[in-house]
Structures are given as C-alpha cells and as structure tokens.
C-alpha positions, 0 to 999 in steps of 0.5 A, a space after each residue: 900183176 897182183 900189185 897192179 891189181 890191187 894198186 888199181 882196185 884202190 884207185 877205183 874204191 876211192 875214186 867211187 869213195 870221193 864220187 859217193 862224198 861229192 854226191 852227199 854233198 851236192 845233196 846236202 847243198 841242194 837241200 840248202 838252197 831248196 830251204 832258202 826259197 821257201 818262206 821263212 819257217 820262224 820270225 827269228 829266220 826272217 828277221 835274220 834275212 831282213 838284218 843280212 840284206 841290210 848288212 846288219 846296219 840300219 843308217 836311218 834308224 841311227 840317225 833318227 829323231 823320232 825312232 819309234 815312227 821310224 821302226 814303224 816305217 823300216 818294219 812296213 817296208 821290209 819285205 821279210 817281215 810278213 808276219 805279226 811273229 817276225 814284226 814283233 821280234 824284229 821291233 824288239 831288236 830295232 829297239 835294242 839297236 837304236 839304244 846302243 847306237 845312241 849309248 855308243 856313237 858310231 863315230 867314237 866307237 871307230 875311234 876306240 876301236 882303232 885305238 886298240 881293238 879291244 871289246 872289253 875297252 869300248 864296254 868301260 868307256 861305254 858303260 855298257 856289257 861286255 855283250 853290247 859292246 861287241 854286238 854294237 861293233 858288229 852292226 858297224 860296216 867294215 869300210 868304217 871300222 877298218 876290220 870285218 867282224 862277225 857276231 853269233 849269239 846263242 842261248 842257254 839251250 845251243 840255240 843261235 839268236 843272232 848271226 852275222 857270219 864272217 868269210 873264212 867262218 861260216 855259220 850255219 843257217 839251220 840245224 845245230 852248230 859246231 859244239 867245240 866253238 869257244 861260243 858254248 864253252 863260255 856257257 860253262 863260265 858265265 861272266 869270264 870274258 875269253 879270247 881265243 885262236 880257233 882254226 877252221 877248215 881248211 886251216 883259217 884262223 880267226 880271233 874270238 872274243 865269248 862272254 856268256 852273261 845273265 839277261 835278267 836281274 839275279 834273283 835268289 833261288 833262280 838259277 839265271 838265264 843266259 845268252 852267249 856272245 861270241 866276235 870273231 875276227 881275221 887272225 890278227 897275230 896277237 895270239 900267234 903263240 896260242 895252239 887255235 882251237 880245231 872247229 867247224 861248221 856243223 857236223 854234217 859239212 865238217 871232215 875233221 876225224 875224231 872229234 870227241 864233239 860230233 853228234 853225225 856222220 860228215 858227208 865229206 867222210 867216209 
C-alpha cells in the first residue's frame, strides 16, 4: 500500500506539473497572438511583416527600370506601412534590395548556388560581402533556388534587424533570442566567416553560416560598428561529423536544462 500511494502521489504531482507547464504555455501563445493583432509597435515590426507577407521577394522592384518610382509605389500600397518612421526604413531597405538584386542577378545566382551551395562562393564572384551575399540568397524564393534559407541579422547590442525564419528554426518576433545561436558569437569575431551544425528542439539540424562585419568605414580611435549575419539551412550532411550546437528559441519557450546562456525560467520546465 505505501508503494501504491507514493507510485499514485507521483503521477498526480506530475500530471498537475505538466497541467501547471501546459497552461504557462498556452498563456504565453496567447500573449503572442494578442501582440500580433495590435498595431505594429516599431517601424522595423511593421517593415517586418510587410517583407513576411511578400516572402521576402520583391519581383517587380528586380525588374524595375525606374526603382525609385517603383519603391515609391510598393511603399503607397503596402498596408503595413502607415507611418513616416516605417516608410522611411522600409525605403531604406528597398534600396539595399534593389542593389544587390541588380549586382547579383537572380538568375547567375541560382546557377552559383547550384554549383556549390557556398555564400563565400557567390561573394567572390560578386564582389560583394560576405553579408550581401548571403542576404541576396535569402530574398530568392525556394522553388527557384531549390533549397529554403532563412536569414537573421542582429546588431551589436543583440538586437534583431532582419528576420526570415525557417521551418524547423523559429525566430522570435518579440523579446530577446537565443544567446547560444552561432549569430552572436560571430560578434566576438568580427570578419571570421564560420560554418556550423546547430540542433534545435526537438532534435532538428540545420547548417549556419555567421560573419559579423563593420557597417561603416574603420576609422582610427573608432571602435567599429557591427551587424551580425547569420543563413541557416536543412542539415545538408556536409557537417555530419561535426557535435551541433545545443540552441533554442528563446528562453521562455525553450526546455533545455542547464544552459549556462539562460537569462529566465522556461515555461515548458518546472
């Protein structure tokens, strides 16, 4: 009898411990969804979900002949875009697409790519950064490319500037992300391009590629400042030998246990 009280106190402690988690995560969802139908809270969410509902390519603009009327145009139509703040920015980056879609032809691109899926390869035969180079391929639709890329650029301070996530590697839209990803630690090298093998829950791999690079000219005396760029992409077996790096979302929604890089409390643990 004693064994059957404790063996049926447990069940009932962690049926109410997974009850107690499954609540705090329906919480934290709905927390999520009520954020989304709010009006966009900064320019750079709303140019965000401008870039997302177009998925992230702009076919019109990378045809253009006249880019700046047509910049003009896609800002006056887009829906999002409400605000002097989130027009401002979104023209800013519309530029910046146009440029590299016009230095790096989507066309000879997939071609490249296809070759040997390799950033560092289109960025020689571009020209370009190594950062350019692997933003351009993000903003080429998967059917086209043959492979589906996501892209996540931060700056210095942790902050993320651009996000295009990927099945199998969310990104989150508010709050901070997870401090392990390979994105932040290329901050601690600036100019080392790196591949790696990272291992999301709940065992998904995916193949990175970070450069952290200066956004301005170096200056003498100036410490410079710097924007993290980091692919990912389905595990291709290239770094099958390769222990993948443990990492997550965010802390809130993520169950791994003792990460020497978490700053909160998961709700999925106890």
């Amino acid at each position: 009898d004693q064994w059957r009280n404790r063996f049926t106190r447990n069940i009932h402690e962690e049926s109410s411990r997974l009850a107690e988690g499954s609540q705090a995560l329906v919480r934290y969802f709905e927390d999520q969804v009520r954020a989304a139908d709010t009006p966009f809270t900064t320019p750079l969410e709303a140019l965000d979900v401008y870039l997302s509902s177009n998925n992230y390519h702009l076919p019109e603009l990378e045809q253009s002949r006249a880019p700046d009327e047509t910049i003009t145009r896609l800002i006056d139509e887009a829906a999002e875009l409400t605000t002097p703040q989130s027009q401002s920015l979104a023209r800013t980056y519309l530029k910046l697409y146009y440029s590299l879609s016009r230095r790096m032809p989507m066309r000879d691109v997939i071609a490249l790519w296809a070759q040997s899926p390799d950033p560092s390869q289109l960025s020689r035969a571009f020209g370009a950064t190594l950062s350019e180079a692997m933003h351009r391929l993000a903003t080429i639709p998967s059917e086209d490319l043959g492979q589906e890329l996501g892209l996540v650029v931060s700056d210095g301070a942790g902050a993320l500037l651009f996000r295009k996530a990927l099945d199998g590697f969310p990104m989150p839209r508010y709050g901070a992300a997870c401090a392990v990803w390979p994105l932040y630690q290329a901050l601690n090298q600036p100019m080392v391009a790196r591949r790696a093998l990272v291992e999301t829950p709940p065992g998904r791999q995916m193949e990175t590629w970070t450069v952290a690079e200066p956004v301005a000219g170096l200056r003498f005396d100036t410490a410079p400042i710097l924007r993290a760029t980091m692919l990912v992409s389905l595990d291709s077996g290239s770094l099958s030998s390769e222990r993948p790096v443990q990492v997550g979302t965010t802390c809130r929604i993520c169950p791994r246990q003792n990460c020497a890089a978490r700053r909160e409390p998961s709700v999925l643990v106890e």
